[in-house]
N, C-alpha and C positions, 0 to 999 in steps of 0.2 A: 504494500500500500504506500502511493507515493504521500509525501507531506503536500497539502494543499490549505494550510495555515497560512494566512500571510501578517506580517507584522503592519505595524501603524505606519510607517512609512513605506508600505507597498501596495496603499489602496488609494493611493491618487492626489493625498490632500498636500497644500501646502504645509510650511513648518506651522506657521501660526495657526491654523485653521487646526491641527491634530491640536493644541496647546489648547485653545478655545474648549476643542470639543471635551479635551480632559479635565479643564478648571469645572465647565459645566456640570459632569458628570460627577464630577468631586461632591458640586453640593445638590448632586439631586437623591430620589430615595432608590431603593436597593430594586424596585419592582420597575422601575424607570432606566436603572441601567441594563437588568436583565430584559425589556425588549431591546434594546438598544443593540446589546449582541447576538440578539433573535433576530432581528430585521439587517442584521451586516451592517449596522452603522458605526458599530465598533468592534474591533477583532485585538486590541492592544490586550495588555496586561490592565488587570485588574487595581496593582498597589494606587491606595490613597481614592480608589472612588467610592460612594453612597457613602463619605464619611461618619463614621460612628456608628454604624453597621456590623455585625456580623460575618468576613467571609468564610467558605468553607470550603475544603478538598471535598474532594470527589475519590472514588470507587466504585466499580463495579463489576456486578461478577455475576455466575450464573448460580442460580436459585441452589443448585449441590454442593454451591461453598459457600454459601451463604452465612448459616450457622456457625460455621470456624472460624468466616472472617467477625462476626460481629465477637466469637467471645476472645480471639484474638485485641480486637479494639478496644474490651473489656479489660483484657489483662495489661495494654501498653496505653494510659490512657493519655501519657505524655504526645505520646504522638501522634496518637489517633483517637483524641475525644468526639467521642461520637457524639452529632448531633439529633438526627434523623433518619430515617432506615423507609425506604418504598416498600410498598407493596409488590410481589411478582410481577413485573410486565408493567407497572404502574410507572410513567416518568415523573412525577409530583410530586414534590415535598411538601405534604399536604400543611406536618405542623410548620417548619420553619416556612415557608416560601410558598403560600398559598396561591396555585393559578404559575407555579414554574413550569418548564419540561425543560429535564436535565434532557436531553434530546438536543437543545438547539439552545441554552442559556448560561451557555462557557463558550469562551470566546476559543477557547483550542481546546482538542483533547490528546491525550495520547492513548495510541490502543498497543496491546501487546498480546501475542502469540505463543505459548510453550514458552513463556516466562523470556520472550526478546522482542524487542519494538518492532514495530512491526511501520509503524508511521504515526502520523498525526494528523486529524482531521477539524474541519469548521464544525461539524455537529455529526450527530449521530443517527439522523432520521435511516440512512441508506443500511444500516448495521445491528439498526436495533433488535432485538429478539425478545419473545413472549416470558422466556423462563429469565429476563435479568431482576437483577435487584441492587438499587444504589444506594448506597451511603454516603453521608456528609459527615464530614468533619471539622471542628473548629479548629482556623489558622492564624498565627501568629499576627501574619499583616493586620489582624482587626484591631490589636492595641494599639497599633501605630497613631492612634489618632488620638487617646489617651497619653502616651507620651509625649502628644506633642502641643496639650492640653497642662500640662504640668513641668511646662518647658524646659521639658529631656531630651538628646538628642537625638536625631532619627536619621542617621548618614543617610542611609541609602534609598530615601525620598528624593534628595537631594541630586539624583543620577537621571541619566534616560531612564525611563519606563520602570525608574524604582525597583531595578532589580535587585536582588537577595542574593547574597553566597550561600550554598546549600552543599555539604556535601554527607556520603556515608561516613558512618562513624565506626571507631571498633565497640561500643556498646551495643550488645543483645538483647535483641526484645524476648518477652516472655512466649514459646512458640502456643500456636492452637492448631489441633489439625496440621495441615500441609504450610501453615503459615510461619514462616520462621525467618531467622535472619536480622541482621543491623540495623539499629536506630540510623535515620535520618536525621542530621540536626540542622540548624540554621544558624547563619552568623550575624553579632551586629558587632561590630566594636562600639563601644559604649565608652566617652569621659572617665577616669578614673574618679571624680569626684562626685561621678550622678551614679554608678555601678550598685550601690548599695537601693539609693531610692527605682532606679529600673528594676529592679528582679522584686521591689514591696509593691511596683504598681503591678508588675505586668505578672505575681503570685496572685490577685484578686481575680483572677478570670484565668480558672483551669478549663473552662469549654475550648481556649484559643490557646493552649497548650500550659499557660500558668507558669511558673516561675522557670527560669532556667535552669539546663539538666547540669551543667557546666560553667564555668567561671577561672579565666585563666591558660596555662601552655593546650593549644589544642592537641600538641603532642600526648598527651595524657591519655587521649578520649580516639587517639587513632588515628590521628589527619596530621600528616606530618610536613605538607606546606598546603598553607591557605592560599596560595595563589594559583595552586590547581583543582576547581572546584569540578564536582559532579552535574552541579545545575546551578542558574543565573550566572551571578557577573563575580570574579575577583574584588575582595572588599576592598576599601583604601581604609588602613590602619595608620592611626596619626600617632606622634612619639608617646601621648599624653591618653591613650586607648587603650583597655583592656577587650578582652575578647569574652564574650556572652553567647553560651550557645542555648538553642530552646529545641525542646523537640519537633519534628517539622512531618506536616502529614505528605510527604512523599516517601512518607517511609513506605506507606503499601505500593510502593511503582519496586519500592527495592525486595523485598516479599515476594511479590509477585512473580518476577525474574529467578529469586532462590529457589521456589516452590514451582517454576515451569508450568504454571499454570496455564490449562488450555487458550481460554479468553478471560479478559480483564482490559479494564479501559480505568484511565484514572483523567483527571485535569493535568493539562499541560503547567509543569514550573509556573507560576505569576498569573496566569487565568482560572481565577476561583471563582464556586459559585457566589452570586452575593442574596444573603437571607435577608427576612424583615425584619431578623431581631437584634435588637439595639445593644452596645457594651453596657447597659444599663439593667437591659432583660438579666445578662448572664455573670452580672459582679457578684463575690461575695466578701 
């Protein structure tokens, strides 16, 4: 399957006109950007839009793994808090995202074969089958607007299309079934002097993975240079930076691969679904 994704700068617009289109969508709500990527108006990354939002990974699999992936996301809930779970053949996340279809409301997906990519598609209408079942899960990106609410720093807003460093870690998740294999984590470099209040704000909200698994040498945790990452972009670590990692829900794209799973389709890196529910719904 070929990749037929295209990014924000290969759908015709100018520079200003993409910039427009993403301040807008910044502050519109979560059901306003999700036609947005229903209808091709927008195919970019997801960071920093329906701000104050909710966003969530995506999985999905067929109805016979169903049950191991959820108690799977049960046992590792760092990095796969689970939000919501469909019905068989249902595309709609009835609770979080009333009137979705995970079908056509991610701006990319990646689909994977015998646990290897296979490609990446704009939606899922052509693929879909009667026996799937999707899962959401709460992603990091959604505090981002909380940190930056409590004037903490948030480097990698700061970049093109606010990509993330993401890569596997040597930490093992707890296996379920065929599900098994390494945490995914995610990186920010964080001020040394904010590092303690980041990991107090962004512990109140375990649905978007809750405090970081990691704090300090990424050597520790497995990753022995951060400038070659597994997904998104190389951080920029400043002299005055510590490294903060959080658990990151691509950990089931890396499961998936370990466990050679027949089919399994996840969200592409930075195109998450966006739910209705607010970092407000899900503080504690």
């Amino acid at each position: 399957m070929a990749r037929i994704g295209i990014e924000m700068g290969e759908i015709g617009m100018a520079e200003g006109d993409l910039m427009d289109m993403r301040d807008s969508l910044t502050a519109a709500t979560a059901r306003e950007v999700r036609l947005a990527i229903r209808n091709g108006a927008w195919r970019g990354t997801t960071h920093g839009l329906a701000s104050g939002h909710v966003q969530a990974n995506l999985a999905i699999v067929p109805e016979a793994y169903a049950l191991d992936f959820m108690r799977f996301c049960q046992r590792n809930p760092k990095p796969c808090p689970l939000l919501d779970v469909t019905d068989t053949g249902d595309p709609e996340f009835r609770q979080i995202a009333p009137g979705s279809d995970v079908r056509t409301d991610l701006s990319r997906y990646s689909v994977y074969r015998d646990g290897a990519l296979e490609g990446e598609v704009d939606d899922l209408r052509d693929i879909w089958r009667d026996d799937l079942v999707a899962f959401a899960m709460g992603c990091s990106l959604s505090f981002d607007a909380v940190l930056l609410r409590n004037g903490l720093d948030v480097k990698h807003l700061q970049r093109p299309g606010g990509r993330i460093a993401v890569y596997t870690s040597g930490i093992d998740c707890v296996p379920a079934g065929p599900f098994a294999g390494p945490m995914v984590v995610s990186l920010r470099p964080v001020p040394r002097a904010q590092v303690a209040r980041v990991a107090e704000v962004t512990g109140r909200y375990p649905a978007t993975h809750g405090a970081p698994v990691h704090i300090g040498d990424p050597a520790e945790i497995g990753i022995a240079d951060v400038a070659q990452v597994d997904w998104g972009l190389p951080p920029e670590i400043g002299p005055e930076d510590e490294c903060m990692f959080w658990g990151c829900g691509v950990t089931p794209q890396a499961v998936a691969m370990a466990a050679h799973l027949p089919f399994m389709i996840t969200h592409t890196t930075g195109h998450m679904l966006l739910t209705d529910l607010t970092l407000e719904d899900i503080a504690v």
